[in-house]
C-alpha positions in Angstrom: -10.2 -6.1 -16.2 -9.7 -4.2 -13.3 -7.1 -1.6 -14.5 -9.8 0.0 -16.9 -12.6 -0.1 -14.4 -11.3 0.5 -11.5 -12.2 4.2 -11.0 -15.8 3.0 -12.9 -16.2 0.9 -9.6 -15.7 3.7 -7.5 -17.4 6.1 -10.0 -20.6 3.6 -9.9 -20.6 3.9 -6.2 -20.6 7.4 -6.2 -23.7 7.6 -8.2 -25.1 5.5 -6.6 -24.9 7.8 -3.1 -22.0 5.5 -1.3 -18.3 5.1 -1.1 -16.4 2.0 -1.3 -14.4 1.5 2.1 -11.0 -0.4 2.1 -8.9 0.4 5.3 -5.5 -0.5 5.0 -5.6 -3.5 7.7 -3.9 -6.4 8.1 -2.3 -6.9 11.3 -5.4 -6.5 13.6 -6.7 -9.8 12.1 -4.4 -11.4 13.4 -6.4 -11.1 17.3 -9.2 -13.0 15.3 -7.0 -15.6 14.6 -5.1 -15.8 17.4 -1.9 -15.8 15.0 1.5 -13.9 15.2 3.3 -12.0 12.7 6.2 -14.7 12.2 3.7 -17.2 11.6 1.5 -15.3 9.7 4.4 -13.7 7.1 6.0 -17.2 6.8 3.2 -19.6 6.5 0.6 -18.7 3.8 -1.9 -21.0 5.1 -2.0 -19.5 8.6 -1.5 -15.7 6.0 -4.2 -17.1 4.3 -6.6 -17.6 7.6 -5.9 -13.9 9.0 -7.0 -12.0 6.1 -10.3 -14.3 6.0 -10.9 -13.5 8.9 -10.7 -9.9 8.4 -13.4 -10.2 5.6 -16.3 -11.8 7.1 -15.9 -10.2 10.3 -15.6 -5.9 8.4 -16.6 -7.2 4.9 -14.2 -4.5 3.3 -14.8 -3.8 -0.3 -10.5 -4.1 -1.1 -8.3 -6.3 1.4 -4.4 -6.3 1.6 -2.6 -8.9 3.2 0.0 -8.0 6.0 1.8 -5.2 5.2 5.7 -6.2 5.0 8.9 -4.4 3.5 11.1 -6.8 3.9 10.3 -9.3 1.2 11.9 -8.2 -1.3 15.3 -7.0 0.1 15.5 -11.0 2.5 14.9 -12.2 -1.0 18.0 -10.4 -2.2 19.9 -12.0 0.7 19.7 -9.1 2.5 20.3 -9.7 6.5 16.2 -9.5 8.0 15.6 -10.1 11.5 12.0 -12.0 12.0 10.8 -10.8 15.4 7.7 -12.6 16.3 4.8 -10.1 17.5 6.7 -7.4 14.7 7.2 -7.1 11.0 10.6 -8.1 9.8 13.5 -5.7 9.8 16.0 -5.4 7.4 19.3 -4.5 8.9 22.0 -2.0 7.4 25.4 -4.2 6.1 27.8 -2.8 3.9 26.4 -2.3 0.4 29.1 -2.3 -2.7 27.4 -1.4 -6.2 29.9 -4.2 -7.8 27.4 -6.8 -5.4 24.5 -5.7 -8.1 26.5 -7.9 -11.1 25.9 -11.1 -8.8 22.3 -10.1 -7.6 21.2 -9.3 -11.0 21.7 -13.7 -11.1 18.9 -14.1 -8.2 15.9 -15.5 -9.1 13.7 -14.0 -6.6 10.6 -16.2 -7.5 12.6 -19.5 -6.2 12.3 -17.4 -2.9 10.5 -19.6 -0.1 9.2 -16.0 2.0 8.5 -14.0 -1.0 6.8 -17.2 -2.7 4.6 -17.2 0.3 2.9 -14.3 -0.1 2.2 -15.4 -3.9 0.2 -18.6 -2.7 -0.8 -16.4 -0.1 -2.7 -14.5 -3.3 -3.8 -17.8 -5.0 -5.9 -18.8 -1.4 -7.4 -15.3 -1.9 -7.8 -15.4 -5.0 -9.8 -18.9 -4.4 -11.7 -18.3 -0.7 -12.9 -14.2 -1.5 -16.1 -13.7 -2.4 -16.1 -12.0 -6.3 -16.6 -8.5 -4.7 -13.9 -8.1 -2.8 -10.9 -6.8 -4.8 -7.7 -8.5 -3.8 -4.7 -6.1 -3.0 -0.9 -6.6 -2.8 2.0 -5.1 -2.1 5.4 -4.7 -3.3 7.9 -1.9 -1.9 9.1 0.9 -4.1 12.2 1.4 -6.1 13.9 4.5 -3.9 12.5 2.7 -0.7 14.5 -0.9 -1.5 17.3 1.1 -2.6 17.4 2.5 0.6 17.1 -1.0 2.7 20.0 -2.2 0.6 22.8 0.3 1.1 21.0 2.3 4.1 18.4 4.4 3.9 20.7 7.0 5.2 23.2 6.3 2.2 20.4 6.5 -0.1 19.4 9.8 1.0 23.0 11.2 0.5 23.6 9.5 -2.7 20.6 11.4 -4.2 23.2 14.6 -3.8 26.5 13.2 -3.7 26.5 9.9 -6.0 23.0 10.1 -8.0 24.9 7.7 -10.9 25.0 5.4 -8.3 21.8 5.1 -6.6 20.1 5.4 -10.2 21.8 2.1 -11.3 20.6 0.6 -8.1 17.3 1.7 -8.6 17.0 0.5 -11.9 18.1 -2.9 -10.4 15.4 -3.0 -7.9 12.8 -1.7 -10.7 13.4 -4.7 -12.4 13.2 -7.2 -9.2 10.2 -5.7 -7.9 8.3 -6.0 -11.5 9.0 -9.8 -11.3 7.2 -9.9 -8.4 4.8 -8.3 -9.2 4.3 -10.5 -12.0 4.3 -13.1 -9.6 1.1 -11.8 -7.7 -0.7 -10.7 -11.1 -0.3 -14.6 -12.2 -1.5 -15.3 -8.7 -4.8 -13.4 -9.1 -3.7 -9.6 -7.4 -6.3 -7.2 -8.9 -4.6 -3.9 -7.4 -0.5 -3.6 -6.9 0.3 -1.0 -4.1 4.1 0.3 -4.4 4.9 1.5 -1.4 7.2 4.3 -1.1 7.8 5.4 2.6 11.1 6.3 2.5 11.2 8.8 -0.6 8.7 11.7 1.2 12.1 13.7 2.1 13.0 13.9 -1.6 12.2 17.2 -3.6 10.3 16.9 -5.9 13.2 16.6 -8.6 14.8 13.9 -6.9 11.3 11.9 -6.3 10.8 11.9 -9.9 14.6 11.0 -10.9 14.7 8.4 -8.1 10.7 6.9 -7.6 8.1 7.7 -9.6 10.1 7.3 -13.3 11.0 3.7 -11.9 7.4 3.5 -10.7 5.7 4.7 -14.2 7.5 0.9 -15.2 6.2 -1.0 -12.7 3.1 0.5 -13.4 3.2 -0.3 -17.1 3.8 -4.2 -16.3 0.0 -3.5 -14.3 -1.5 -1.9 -16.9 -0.8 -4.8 -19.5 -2.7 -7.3 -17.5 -5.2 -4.9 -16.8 -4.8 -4.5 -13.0 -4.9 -1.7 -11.0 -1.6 0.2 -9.4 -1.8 2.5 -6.3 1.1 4.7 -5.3 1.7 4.9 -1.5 3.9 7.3 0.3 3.9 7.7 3.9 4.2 11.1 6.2 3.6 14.6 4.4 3.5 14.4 0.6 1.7 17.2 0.0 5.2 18.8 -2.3 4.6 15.1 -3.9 1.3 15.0 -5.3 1.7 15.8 -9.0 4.9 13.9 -9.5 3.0 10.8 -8.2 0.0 11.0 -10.3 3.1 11.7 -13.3 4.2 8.2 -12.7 0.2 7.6 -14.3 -0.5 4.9 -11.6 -4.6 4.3 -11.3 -4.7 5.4 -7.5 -2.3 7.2 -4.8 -2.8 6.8 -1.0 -1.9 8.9 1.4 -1.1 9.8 4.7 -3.5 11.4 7.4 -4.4 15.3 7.8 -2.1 14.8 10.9 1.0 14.2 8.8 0.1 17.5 6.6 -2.3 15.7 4.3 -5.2 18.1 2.8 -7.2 15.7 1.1 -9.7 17.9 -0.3 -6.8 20.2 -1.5 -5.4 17.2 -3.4 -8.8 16.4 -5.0 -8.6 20.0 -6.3 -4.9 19.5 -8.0 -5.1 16.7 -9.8 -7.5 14.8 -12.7 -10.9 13.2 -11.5 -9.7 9.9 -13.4 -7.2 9.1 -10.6 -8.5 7.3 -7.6 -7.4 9.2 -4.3 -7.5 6.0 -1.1 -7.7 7.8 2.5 -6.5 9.4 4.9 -8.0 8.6 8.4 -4.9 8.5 11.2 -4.6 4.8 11.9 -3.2 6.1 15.2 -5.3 8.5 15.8 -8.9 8.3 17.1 -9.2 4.7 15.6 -6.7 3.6 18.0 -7.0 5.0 20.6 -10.4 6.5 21.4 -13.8 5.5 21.4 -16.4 4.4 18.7 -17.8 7.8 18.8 -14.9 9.9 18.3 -14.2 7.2 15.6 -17.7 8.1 13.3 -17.3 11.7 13.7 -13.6 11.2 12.7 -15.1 9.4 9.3 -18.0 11.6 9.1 -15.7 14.3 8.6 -13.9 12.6 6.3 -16.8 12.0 4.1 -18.2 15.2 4.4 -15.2 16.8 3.4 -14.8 15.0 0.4 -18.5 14.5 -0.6 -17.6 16.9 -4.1 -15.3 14.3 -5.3 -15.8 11.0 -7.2 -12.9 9.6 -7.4 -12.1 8.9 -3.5 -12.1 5.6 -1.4 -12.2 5.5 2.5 -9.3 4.2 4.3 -7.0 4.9 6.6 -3.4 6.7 5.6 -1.4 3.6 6.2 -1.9 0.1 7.7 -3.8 -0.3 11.2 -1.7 -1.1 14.2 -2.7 -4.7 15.5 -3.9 -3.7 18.9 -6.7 -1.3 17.3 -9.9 -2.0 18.6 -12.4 -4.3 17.0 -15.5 -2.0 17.8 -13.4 0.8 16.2 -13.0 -0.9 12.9 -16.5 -1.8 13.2 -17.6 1.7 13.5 -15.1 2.7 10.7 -16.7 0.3 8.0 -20.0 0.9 9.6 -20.3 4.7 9.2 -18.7 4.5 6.1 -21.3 2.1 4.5 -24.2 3.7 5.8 -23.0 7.3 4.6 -25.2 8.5 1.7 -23.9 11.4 -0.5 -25.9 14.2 -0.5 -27.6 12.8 2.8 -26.2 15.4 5.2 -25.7 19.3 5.1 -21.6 20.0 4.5 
């Protein structure tokens, strides 16, 4: 029952002196595998392999399959390009809200791609060892909305034509909870929504357009007792409380480079929800050495050594040229880092 105990597994953690770490990784595993992102994100098997491989060789304490926001807009017969070394890309087409009558008829779950990434969930589900919690993801409402009339269009529409983008929210509210229904029945023990395009909303419009439609989604988590996680990319700092409104279990957020104040955030908002970050995954993790790396985390750590409710990882997912020793030294110094160890 991992929705009621989620921030008990992090809590237990944190009295006993250590913090769970769960970067946001996906793509660097596919190095160990030798794999691509085509044939990764469209055969489950070869999915499947990546994502083991990633656990025995970091042993991460929540793992997340490849992150892609494409699935469900190509399951909506939206036009997705399918590059091979890159994530698929949804490309703008004319959008016309009387198409929404004849989408409402798609049954997304007969959808070959999208039903990969479910079986994709069943192998981990199956091949994880029992501590490992076993993430998915599934876009956001504003952020689909935007893929299928142009995220552009959607941005205007909040001002101009709000009837409009709400009805097309709505729509993708309710194709987004059948999938996640999909990856609960599949064995997913957190849901991330992620939210990317909806950081240049106010406020007002987050909540109108996001995290209302979000506060269903995560109500179709909370009945099967998993756990929800609210992602938003970039600086969300205007964001926070209309996030933790939506009463998800977890937010994640972007790095301190972005605008993110971590410890700031920790102060604003109730111990109960879990806070997952917010080390740059193009930052020193990338692209510097295994030293600059552990202070990076050790600062990290330090910083928010007063709060329980807090999970190392990184403020979105790892490029897949970031260096193995890097990871390494992530995890590592993470692990080994004991609360109330070191002077702040």
């Amino acid at each position: 029952m991992i929705q009621k105990t989620l921030s008990e597994i992090v809590r237990k953690a944190y009295g006993e002196g250590r913090r769970l770490v769960a970067p946001l990784m996906g793509f660097p595993g596919l190095r160990l595998t030798g794999s691509t992102v085509k044939l990764a994100q469209q055969n489950y098997g070869e999915h499947y392999g990546v994502l083991r491989a990633l656990v025995e060789a970091f042993k991460p304490d929540i793992v997340f399959p490849l992150m892609d926001l494409s699935v469900e807009a190509n399951a909506l017969g939206r036009y997705t390009v399918f590059p091979k070394q890159d994530s698929a890309t949804v490309v703008k087409e004319h959008f016309d809200i009387a198409e929404l009558t004849m989408q409402r008829q798609i049954n997304i779950s007969f959808d070959t791609r999208l039903l990969g990434y479910v079986e994709t969930m069943k192998l981990m589900s199956i091949g994880f060892p029992k501590e490992v919690l076993r993430g998915a993801y599934v876009i956001g409402p504003y952020s689909l909305a935007g893929l299928i009339m142009g995220t552009e269009d959607a941005a205007m529409a909040t001002v101009m034509d709000p009837d409009k983008l709400t009805a097309l929210c709505e729509f993708t509210t309710e194709k987004i909870q059948e999938y996640v229904r999909l990856l609960i029945g599949a064995g997913a023990q957190l849901i991330c929504i992620l939210e990317p395009s909806a950081v240049m909303l106010g406020p007002g419009q987050f909540e109108q357009f996001s995290s209302r439609f979000v506060r269903h989604i995560n109500n179709s988590c909370k009945y099967a007792d998993v756990a929800s996680v609210y992602h938003t990319c970039g600086n969300t700092m205007h964001l926070i409380e209309k996030m933790v409104e939506s009463q998800v279990d977890a937010i994640s957020l972007d790095s301190p480079e972005a605008g993110i104040d971590l410890p700031a955030v920790a102060d604003r908002v109730d111990g109960e929800v879990i806070l997952f970050g917010n080390m740059n995954p193009t930052g020193a993790i990338l692209t510097s050495t295994a030293e600059a790396v552990a202070h990076d985390v050790m600062q990290l750590l330090k910083a928010m050594e007063p709060y329980p409710n807090f999970v190392l990882s990184t403020g979105c997912d790892l490029p897949q040229e970031t260096p193995f020793e890097n990871i390494r030294t992530f995890m590592n110094t993470g692990r080994d880092y004991r609360i109330g160890s070191c002077d702040r």
